[in-house]
C-alpha positions in Angstrom: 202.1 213.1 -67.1 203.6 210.9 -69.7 202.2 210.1 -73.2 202.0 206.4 -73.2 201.0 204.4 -76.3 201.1 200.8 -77.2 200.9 200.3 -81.1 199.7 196.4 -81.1 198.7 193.7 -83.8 195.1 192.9 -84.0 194.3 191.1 -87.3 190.7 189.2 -88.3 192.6 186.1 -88.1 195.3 186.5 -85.8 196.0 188.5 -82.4 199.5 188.9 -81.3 199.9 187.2 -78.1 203.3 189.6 -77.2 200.5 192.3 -77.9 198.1 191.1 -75.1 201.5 190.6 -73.0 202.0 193.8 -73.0 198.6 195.0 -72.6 198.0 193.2 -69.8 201.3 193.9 -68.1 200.4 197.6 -68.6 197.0 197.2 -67.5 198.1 195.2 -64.6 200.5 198.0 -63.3 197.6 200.7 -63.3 199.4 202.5 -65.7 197.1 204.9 -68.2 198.0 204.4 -72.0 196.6 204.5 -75.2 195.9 201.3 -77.2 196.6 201.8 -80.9 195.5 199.0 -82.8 196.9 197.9 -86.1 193.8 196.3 -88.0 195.2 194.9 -91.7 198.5 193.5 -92.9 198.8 196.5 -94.8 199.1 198.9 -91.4 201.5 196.2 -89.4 203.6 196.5 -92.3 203.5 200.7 -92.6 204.2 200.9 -89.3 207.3 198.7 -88.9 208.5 200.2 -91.9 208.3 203.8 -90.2 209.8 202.8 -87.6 212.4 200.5 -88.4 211.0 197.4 -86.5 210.6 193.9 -87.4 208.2 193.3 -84.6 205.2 194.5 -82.7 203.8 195.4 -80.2 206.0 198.5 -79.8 205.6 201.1 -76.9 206.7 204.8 -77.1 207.0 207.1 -74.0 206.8 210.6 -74.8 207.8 209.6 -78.6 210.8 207.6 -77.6 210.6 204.0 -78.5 210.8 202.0 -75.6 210.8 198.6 -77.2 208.0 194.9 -77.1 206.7 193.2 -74.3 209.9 192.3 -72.8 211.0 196.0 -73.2 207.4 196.7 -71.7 207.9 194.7 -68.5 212.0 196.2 -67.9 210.0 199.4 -68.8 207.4 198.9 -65.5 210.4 197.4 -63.4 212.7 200.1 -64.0 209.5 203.2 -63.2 208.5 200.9 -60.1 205.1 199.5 -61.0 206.0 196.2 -61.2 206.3 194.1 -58.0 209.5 192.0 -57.5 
């Protein structure tokens, strides 16, 4: 089984909408993953500074990067769990 993670933005004042996308689209698809929320400024900005993004949410398969929301849904299409 893979290692699924979705690294999303979830700040006091502010929760990323591409972050629910994903979320949801994940959800949606039955497919297990772990939600990692980043909680302050401070963590968004750690995190795209490790790795090398401007944006989240990100989502990593087995380590590899596999990219936002829109990477997220190509993701599902591509592994069948998305309907047409």
């Amino acid at each position: 089984m893979s290692e699924i993670i979705l690294c999303r933005m979830v700040l006091p004042d502010h929760t990323c909408p591409y972050g629910l996308r994903a979320k949801h689209l994940l959800e949606d698809a039955g497919v297990r993953f772990e939600d990692r929320v980043l909680k302050t400024r401070e963590e968004v900005d750690a995190f795209k500074a490790e790795h090398q993004v401007s944006t989240t949410p990100q989502l990593f398969v087995d380590g590899e990067r596999i990219g936002g929301s829109r990477q997220v849904e190509e993701w599902l299409e591509r592994e069948g769990a998305l309907g047409g």
